[in-house]
PDB file of N, H, CA, C and O in Angstrom:
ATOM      1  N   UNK A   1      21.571  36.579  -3.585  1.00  0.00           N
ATOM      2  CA  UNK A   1      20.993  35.817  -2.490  1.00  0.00           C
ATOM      3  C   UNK A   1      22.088  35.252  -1.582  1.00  0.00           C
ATOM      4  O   UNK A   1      21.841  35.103  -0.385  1.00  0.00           O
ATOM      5  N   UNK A   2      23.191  34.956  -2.046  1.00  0.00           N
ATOM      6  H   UNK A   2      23.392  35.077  -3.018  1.00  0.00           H
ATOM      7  CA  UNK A   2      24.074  34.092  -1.432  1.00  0.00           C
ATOM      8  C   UNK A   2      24.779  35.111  -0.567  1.00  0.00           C
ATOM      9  O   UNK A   2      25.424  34.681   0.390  1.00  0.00           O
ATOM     10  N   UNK A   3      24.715  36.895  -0.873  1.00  0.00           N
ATOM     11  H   UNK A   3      24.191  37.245  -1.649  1.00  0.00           H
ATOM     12  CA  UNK A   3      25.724  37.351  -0.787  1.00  0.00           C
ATOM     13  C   UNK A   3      24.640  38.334   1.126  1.00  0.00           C
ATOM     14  O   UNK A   3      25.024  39.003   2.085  1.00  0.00           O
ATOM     15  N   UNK A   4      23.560  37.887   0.735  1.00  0.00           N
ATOM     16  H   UNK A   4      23.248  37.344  -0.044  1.00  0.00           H
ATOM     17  CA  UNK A   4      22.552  38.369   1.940  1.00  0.00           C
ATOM     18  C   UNK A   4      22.835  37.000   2.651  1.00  0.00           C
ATOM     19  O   UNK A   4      23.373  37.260   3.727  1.00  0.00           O
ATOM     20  N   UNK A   5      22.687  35.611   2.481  1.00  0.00           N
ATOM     21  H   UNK A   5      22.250  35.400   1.607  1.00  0.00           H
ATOM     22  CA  UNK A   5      23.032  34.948   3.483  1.00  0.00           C
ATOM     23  C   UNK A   5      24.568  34.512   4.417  1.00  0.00           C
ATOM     24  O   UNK A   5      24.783  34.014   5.522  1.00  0.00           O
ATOM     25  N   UNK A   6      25.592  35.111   3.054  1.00  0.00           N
ATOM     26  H   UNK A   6      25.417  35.515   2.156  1.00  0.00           H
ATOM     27  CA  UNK A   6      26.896  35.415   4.343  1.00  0.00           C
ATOM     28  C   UNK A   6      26.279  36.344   5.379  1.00  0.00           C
ATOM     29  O   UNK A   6      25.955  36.114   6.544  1.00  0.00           O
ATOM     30  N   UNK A   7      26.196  37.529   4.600  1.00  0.00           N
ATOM     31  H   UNK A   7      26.460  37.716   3.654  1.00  0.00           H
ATOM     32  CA  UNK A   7      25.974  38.430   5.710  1.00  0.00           C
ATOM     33  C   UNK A   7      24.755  38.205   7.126  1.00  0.00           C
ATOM     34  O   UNK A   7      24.566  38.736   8.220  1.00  0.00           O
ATOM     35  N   UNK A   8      24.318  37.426   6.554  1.00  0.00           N
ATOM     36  H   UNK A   8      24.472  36.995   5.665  1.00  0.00           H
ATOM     37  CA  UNK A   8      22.873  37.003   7.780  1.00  0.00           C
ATOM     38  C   UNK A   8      24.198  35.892   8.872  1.00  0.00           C
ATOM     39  O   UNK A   8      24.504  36.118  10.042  1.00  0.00           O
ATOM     40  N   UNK A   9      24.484  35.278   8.396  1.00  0.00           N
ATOM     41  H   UNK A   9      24.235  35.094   7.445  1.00  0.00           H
ATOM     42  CA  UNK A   9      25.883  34.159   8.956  1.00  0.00           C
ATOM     43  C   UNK A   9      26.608  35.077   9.517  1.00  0.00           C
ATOM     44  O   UNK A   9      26.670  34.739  10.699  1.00  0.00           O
ATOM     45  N   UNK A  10      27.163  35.986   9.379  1.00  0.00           N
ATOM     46  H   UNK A  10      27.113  36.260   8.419  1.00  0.00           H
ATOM     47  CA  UNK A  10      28.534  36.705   9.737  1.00  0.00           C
ATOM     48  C   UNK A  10      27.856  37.455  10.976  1.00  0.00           C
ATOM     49  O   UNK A  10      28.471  37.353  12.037  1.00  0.00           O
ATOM     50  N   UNK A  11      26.516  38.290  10.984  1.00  0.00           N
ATOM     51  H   UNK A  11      26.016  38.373  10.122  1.00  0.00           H
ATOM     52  CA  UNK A  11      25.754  38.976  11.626  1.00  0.00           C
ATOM     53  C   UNK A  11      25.228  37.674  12.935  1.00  0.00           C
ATOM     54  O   UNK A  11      25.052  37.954  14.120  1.00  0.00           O
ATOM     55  N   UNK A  12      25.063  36.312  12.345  1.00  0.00           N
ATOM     56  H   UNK A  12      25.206  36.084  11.382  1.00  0.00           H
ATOM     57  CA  UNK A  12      24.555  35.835  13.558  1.00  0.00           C
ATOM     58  C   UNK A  12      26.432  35.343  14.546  1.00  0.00           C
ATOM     59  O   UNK A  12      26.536  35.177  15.761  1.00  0.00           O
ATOM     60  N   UNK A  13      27.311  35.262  13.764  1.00  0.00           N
ATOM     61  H   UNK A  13      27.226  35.397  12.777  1.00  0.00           H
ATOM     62  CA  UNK A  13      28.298  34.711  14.452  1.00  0.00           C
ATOM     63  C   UNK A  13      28.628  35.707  15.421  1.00  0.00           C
ATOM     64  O   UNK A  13      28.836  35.417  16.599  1.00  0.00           O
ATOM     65  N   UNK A  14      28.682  36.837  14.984  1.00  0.00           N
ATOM     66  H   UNK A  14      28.512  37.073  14.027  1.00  0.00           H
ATOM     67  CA  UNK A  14      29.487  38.093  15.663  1.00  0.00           C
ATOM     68  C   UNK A  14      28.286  38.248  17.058  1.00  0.00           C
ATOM     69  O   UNK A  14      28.638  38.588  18.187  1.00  0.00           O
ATOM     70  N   UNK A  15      26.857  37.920  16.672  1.00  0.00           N
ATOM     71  H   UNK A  15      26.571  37.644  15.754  1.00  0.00           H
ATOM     72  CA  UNK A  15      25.787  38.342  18.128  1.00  0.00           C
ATOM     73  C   UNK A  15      26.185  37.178  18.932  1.00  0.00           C
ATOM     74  O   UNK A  15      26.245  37.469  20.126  1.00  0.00           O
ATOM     75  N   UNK A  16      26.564  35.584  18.589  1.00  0.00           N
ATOM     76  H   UNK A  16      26.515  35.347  17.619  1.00  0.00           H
ATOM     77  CA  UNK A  16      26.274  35.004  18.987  1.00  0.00           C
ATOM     78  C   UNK A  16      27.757  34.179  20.070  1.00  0.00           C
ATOM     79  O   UNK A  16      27.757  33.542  21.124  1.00  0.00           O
ATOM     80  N   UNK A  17      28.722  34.578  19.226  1.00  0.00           N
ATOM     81  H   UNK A  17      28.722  35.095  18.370  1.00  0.00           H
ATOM     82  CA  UNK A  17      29.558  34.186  19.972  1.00  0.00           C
ATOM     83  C   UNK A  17      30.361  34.594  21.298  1.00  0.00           C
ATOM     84  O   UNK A  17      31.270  34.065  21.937  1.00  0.00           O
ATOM     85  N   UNK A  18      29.384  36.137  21.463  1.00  0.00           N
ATOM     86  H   UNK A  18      28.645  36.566  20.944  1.00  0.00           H
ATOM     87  CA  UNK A  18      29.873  36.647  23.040  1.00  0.00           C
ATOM     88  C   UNK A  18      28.614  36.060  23.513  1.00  0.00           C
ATOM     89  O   UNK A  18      28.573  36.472  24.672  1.00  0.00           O
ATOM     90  N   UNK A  19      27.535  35.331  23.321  1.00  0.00           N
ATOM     91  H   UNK A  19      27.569  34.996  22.380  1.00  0.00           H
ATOM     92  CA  UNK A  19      26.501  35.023  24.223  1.00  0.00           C
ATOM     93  C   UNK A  19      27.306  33.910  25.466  1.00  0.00           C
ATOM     94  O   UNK A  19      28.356  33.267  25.436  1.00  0.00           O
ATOM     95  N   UNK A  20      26.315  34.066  26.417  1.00  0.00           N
ATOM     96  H   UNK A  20      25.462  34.588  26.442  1.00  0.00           H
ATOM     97  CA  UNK A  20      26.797  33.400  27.659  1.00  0.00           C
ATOM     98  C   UNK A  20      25.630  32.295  27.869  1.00  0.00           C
ATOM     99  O   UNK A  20      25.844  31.158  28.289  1.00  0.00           O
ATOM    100  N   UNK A  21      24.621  32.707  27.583  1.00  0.00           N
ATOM    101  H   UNK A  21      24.447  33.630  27.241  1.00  0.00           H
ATOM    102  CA  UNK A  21      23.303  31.751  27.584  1.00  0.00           C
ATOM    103  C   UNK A  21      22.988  31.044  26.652  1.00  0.00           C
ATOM    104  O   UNK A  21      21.942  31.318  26.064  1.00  0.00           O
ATOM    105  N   UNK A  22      23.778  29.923  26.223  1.00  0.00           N
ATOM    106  H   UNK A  22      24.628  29.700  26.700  1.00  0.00           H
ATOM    107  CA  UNK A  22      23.739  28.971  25.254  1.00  0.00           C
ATOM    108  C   UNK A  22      22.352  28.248  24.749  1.00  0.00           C
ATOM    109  O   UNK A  22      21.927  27.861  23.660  1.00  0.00           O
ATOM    110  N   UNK A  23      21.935  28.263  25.905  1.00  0.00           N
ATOM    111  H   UNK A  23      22.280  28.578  26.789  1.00  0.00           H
ATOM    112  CA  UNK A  23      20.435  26.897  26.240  1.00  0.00           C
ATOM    113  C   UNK A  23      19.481  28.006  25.371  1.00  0.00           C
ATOM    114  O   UNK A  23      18.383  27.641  24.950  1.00  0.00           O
ATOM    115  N   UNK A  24      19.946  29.299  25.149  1.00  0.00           N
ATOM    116  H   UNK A  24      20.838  29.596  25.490  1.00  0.00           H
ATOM    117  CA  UNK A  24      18.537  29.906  24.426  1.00  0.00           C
ATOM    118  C   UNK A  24      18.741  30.016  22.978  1.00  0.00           C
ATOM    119  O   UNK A  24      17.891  30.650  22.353  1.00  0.00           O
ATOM    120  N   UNK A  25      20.072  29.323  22.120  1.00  0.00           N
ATOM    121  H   UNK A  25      20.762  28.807  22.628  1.00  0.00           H
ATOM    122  CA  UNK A  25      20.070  29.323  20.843  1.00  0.00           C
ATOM    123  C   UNK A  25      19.267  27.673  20.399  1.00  0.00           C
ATOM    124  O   UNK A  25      18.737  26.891  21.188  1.00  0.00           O
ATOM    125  N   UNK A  26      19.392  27.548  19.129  1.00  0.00           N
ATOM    126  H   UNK A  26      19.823  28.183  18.488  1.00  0.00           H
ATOM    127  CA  UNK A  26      19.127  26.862  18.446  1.00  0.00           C
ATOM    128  C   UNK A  26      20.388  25.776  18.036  1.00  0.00           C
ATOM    129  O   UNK A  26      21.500  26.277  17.867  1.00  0.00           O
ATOM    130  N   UNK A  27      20.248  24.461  17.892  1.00  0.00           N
ATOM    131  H   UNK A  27      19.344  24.054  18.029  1.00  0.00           H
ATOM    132  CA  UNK A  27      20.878  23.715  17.706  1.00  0.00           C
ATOM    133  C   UNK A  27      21.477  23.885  16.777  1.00  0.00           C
ATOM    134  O   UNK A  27      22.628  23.482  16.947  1.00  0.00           O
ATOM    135  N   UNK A  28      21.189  24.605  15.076  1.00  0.00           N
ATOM    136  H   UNK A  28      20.254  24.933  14.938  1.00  0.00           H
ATOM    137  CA  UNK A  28      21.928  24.862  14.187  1.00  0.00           C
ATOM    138  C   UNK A  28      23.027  26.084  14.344  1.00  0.00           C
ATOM    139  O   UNK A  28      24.174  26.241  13.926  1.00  0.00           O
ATOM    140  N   UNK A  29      21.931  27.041  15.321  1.00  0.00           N
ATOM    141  H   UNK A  29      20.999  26.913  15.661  1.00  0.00           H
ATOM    142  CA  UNK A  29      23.438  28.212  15.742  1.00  0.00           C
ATOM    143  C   UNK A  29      24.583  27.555  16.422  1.00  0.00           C
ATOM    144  O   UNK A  29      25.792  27.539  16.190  1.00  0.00           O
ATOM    145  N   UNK A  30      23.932  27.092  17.208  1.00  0.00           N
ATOM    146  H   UNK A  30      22.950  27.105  17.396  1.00  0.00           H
ATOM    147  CA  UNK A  30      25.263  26.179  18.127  1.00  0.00           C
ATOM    148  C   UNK A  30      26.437  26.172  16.888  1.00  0.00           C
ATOM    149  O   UNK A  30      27.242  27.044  16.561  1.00  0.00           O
ATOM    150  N   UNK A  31      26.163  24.701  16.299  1.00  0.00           N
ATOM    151  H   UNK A  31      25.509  23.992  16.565  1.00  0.00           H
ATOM    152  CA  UNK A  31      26.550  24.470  15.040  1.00  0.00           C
ATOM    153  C   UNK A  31      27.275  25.608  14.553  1.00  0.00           C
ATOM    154  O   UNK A  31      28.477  25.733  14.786  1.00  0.00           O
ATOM    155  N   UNK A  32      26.748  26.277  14.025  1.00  0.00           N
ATOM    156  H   UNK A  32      25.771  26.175  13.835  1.00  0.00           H
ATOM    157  CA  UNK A  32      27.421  27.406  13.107  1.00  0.00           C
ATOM    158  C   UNK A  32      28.047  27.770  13.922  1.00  0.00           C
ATOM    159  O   UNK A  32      28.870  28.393  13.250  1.00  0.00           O
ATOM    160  N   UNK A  33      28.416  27.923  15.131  1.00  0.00           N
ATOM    161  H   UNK A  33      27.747  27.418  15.676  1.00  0.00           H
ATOM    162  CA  UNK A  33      29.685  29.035  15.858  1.00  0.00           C
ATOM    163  C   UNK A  33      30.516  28.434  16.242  1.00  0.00           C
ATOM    164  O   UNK A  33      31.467  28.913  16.859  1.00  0.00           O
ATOM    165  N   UNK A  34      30.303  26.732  15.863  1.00  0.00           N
ATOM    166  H   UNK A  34      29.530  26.343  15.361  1.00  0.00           H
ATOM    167  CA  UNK A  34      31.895  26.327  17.018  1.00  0.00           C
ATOM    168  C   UNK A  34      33.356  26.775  16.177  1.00  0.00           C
ATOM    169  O   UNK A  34      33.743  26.997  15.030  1.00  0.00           O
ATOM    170  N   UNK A  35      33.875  26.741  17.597  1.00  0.00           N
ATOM    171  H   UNK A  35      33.562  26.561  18.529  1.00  0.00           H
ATOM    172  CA  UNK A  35      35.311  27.503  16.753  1.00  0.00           C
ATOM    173  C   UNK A  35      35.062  29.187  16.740  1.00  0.00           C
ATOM    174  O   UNK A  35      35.833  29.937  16.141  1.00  0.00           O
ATOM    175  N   UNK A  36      34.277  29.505  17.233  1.00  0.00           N
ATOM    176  H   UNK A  36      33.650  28.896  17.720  1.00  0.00           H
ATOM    177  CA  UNK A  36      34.111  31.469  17.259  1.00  0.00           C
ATOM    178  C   UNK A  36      33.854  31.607  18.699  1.00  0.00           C
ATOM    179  O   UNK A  36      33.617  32.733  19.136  1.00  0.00           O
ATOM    180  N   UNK A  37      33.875  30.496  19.563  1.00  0.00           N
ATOM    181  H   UNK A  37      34.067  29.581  19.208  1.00  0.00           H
ATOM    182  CA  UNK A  37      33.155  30.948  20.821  1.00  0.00           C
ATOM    183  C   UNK A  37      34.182  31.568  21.680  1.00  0.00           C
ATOM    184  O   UNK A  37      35.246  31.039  22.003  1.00  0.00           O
ATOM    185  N   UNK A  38      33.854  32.486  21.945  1.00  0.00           N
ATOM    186  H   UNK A  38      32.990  32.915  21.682  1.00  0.00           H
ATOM    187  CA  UNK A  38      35.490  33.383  23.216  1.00  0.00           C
ATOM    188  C   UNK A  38      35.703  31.735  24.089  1.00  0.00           C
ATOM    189  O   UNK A  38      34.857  30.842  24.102  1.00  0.00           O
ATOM    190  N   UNK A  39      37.136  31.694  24.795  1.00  0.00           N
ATOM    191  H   UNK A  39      37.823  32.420  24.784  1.00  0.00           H
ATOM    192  CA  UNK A  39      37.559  30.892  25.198  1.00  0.00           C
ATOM    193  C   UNK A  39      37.107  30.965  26.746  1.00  0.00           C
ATOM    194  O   UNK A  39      37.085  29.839  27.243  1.00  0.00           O
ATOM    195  N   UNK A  40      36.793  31.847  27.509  1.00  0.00           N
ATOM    196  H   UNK A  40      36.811  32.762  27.106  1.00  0.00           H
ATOM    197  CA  UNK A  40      35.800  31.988  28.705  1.00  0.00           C
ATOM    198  C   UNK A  40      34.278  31.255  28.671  1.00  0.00           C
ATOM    199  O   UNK A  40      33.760  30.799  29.690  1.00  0.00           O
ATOM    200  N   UNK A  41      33.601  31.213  27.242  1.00  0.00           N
ATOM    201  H   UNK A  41      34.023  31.584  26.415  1.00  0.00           H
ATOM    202  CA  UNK A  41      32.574  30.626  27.688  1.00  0.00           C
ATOM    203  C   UNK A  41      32.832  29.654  27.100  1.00  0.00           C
ATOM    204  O   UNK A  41      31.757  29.059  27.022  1.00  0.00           O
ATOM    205  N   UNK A  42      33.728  28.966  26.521  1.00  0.00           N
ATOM    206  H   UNK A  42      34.600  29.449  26.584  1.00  0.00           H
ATOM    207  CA  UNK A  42      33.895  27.362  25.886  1.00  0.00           C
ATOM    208  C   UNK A  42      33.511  26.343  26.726  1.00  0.00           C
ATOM    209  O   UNK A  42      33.027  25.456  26.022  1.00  0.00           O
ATOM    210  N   UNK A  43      33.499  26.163  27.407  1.00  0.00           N
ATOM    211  H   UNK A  43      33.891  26.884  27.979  1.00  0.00           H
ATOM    212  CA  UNK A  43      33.506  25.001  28.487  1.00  0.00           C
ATOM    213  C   UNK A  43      31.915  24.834  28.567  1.00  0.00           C
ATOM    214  O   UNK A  43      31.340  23.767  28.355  1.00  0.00           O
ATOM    215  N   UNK A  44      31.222  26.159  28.938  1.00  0.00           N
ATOM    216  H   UNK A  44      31.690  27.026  29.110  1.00  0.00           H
ATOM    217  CA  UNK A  44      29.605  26.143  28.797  1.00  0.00           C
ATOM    218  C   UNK A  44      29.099  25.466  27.023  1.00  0.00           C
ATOM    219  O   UNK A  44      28.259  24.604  26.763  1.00  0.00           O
ATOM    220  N   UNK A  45      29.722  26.021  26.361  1.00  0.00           N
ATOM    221  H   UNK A  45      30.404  26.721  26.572  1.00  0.00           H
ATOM    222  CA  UNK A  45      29.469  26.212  25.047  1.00  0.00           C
ATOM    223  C   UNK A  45      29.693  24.501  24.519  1.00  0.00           C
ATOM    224  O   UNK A  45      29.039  24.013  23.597  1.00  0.00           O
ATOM    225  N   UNK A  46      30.409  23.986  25.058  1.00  0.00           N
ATOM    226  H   UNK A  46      30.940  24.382  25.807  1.00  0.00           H
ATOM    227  CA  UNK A  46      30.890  22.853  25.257  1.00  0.00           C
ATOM    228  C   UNK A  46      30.266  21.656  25.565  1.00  0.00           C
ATOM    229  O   UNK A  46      30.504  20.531  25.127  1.00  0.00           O
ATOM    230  N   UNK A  47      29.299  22.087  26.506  1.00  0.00           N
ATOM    231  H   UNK A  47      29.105  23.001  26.862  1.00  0.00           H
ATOM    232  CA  UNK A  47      28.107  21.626  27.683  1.00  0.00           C
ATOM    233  C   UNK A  47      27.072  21.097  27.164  1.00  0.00           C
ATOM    234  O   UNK A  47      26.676  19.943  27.002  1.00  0.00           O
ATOM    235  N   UNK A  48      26.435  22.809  26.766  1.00  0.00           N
ATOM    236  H   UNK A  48      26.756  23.747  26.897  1.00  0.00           H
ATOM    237  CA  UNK A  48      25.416  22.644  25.700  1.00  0.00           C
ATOM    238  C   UNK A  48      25.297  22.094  24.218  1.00  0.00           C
ATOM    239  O   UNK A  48      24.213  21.859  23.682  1.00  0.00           O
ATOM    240  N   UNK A  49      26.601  21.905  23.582  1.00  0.00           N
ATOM    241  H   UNK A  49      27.481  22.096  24.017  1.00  0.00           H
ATOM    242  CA  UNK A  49      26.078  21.067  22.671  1.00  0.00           C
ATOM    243  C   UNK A  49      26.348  19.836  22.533  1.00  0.00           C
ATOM    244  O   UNK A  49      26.170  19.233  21.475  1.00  0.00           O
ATOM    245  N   UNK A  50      26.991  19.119  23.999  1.00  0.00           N
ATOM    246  H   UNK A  50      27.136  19.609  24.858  1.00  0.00           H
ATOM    247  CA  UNK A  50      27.094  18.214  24.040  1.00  0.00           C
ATOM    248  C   UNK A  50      25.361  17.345  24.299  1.00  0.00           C
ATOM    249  O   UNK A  50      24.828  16.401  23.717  1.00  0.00           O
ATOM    250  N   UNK A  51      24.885  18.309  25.546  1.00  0.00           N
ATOM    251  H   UNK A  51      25.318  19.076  26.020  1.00  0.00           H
ATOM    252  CA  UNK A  51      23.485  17.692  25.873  1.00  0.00           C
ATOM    253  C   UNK A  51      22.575  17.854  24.589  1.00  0.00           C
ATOM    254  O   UNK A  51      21.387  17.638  24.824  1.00  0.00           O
ATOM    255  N   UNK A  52      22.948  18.264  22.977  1.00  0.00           N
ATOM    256  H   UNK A  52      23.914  18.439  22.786  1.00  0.00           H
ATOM    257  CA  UNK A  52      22.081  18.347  22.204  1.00  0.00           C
ATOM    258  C   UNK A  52      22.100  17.019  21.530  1.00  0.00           C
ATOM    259  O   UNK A  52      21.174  16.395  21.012  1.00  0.00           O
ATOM    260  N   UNK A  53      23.661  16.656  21.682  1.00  0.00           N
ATOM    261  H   UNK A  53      24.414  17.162  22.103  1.00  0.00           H
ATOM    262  CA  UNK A  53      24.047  15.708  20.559  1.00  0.00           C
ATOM    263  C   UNK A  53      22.723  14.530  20.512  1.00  0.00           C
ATOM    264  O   UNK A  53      22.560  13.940  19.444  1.00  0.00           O
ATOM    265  N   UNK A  54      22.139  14.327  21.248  1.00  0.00           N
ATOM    266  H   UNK A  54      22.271  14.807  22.115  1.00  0.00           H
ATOM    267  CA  UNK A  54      21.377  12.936  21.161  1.00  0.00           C
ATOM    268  C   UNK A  54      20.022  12.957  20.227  1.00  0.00           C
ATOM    269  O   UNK A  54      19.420  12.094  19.589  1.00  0.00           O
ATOM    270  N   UNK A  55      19.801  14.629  20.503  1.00  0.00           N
ATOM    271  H   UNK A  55      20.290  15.330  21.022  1.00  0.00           H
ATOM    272  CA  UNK A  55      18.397  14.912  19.532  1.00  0.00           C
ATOM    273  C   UNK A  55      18.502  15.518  18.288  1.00  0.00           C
ATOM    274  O   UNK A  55      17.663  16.104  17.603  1.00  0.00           O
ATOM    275  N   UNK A  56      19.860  15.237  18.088  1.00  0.00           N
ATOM    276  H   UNK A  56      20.541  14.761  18.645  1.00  0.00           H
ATOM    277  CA  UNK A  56      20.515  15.960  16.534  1.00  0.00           C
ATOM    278  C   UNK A  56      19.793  15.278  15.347  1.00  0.00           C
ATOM    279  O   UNK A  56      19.878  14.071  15.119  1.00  0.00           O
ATOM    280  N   UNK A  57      18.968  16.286  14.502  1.00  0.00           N
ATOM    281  H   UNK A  57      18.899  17.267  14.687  1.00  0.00           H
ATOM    282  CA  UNK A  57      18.780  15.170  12.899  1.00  0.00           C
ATOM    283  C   UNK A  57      20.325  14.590  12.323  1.00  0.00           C
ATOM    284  O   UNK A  57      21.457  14.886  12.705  1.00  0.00           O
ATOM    285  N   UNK A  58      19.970  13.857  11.489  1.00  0.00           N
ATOM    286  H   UNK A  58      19.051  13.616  11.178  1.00  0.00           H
ATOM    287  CA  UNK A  58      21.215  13.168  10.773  1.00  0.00           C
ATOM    288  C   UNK A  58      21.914  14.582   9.849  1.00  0.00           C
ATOM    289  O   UNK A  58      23.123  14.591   9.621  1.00  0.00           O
ATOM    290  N   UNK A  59      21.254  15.422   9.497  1.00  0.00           N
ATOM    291  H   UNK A  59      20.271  15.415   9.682  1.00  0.00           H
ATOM    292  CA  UNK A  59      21.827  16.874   8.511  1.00  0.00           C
ATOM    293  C   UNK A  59      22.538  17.336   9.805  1.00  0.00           C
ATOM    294  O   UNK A  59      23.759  17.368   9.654  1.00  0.00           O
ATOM    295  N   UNK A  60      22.172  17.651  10.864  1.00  0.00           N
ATOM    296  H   UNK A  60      21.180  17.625  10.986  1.00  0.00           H
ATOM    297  CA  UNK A  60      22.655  18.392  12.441  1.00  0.00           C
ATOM    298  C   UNK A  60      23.980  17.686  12.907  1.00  0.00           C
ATOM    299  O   UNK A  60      25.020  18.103  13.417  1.00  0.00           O
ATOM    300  N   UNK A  61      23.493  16.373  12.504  1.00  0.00           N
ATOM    301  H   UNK A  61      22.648  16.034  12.089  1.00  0.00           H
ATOM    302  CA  UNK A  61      24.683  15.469  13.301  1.00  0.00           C
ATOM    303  C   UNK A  61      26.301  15.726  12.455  1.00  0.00           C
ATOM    304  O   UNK A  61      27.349  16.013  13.033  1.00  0.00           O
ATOM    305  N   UNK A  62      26.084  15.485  10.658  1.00  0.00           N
ATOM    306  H   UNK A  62      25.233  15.251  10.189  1.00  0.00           H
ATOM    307  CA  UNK A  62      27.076  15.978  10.176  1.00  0.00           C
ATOM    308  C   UNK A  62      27.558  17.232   9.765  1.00  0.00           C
ATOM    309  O   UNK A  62      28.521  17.427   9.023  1.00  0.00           O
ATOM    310  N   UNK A  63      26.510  18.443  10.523  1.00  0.00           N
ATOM    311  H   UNK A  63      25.728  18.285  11.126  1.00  0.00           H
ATOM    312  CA  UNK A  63      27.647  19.857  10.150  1.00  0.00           C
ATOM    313  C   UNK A  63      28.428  19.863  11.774  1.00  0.00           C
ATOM    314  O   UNK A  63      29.319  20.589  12.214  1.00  0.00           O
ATOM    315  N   UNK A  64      27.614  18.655  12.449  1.00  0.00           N
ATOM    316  H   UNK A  64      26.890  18.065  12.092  1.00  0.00           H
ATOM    317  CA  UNK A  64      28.438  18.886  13.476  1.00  0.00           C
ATOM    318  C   UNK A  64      29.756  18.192  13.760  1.00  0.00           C
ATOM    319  O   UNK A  64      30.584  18.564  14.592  1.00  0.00           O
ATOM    320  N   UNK A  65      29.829  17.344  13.121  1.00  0.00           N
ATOM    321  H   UNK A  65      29.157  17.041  12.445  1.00  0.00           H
ATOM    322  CA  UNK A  65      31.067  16.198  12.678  1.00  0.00           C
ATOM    323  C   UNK A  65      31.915  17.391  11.857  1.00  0.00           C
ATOM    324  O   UNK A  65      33.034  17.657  12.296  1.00  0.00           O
ATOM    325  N   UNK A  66      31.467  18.054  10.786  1.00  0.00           N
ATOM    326  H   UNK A  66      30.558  17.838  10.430  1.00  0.00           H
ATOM    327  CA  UNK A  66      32.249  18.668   9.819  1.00  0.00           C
ATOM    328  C   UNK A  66      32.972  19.872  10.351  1.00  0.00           C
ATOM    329  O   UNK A  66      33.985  20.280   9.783  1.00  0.00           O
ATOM    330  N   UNK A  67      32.417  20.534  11.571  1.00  0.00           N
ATOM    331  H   UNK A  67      31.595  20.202  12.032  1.00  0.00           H
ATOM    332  CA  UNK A  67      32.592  21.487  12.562  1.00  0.00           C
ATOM    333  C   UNK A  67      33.584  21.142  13.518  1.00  0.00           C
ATOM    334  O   UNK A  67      34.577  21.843  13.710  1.00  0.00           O
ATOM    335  N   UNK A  68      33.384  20.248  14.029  1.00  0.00           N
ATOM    336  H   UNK A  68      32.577  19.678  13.873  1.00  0.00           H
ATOM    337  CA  UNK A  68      34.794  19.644  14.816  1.00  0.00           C
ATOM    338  C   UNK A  68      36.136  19.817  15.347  1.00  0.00           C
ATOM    339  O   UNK A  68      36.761  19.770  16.406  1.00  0.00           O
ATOM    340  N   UNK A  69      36.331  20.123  13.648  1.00  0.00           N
ATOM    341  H   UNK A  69      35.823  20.162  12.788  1.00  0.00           H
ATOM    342  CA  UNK A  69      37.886  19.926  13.470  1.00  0.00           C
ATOM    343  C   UNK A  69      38.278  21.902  13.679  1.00  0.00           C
ATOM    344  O   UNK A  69      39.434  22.293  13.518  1.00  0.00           O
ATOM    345  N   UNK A  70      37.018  22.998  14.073  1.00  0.00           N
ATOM    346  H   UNK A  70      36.079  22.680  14.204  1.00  0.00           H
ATOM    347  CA  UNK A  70      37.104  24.092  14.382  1.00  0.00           C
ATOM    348  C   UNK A  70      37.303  24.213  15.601  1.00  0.00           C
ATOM    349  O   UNK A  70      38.014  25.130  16.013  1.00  0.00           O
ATOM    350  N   UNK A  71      36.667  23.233  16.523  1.00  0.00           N
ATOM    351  H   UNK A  71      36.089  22.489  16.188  1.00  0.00           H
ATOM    352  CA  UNK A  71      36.838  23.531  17.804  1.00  0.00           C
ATOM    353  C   UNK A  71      38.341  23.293  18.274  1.00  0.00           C
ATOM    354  O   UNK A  71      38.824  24.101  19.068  1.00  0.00           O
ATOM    355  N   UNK A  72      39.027  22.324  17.863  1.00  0.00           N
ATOM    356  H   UNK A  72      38.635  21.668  17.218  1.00  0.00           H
ATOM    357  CA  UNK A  72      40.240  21.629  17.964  1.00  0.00           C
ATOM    358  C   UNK A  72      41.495  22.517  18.115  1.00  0.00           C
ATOM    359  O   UNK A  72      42.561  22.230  18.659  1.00  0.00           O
ATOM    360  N   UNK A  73      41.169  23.511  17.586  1.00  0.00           N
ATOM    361  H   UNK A  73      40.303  23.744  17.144  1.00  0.00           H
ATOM    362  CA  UNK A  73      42.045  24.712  16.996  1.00  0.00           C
ATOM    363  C   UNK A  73      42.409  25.899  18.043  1.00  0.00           C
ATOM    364  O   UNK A  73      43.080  26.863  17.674  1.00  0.00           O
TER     365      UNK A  73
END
């Protein structure tokens, strides 16, 4: 099971991090890709999950705290 949900993870990072249209993922994809996003759309990528931060659950809020330290890099 664990070894189908890397691969579901690895499969959504690789579709998701050439996307250009941010506003049509999901707040947890967001999440899961910072730190994979090409450096051309960072700034968008940037944007959008900033305007999420306010409607984040408390689980959302800390993979996004824990994520952070990916973007930095």
């Amino acid at each position: 099971m664990k070894k189908h949900l890397s691969i579901l993870i690895i499969a959504l990072f690789a579709t998701f991090a050439f996307a250009e249209n941010f506003s049509e993922m999901s707040t947890q994809e967001l999440i899961s890709i910072m730190g994979y996003v090409d450096k051309k759309n960072k700034k968008k990528f940037q944007n959008e999950l900033k305007s999420r931060i306010s409607t984040m659950t408390p689980k959302e809020k800390t993979m996004y705290q824990k994520n952070l330290k990916k973007m930095k890099k």
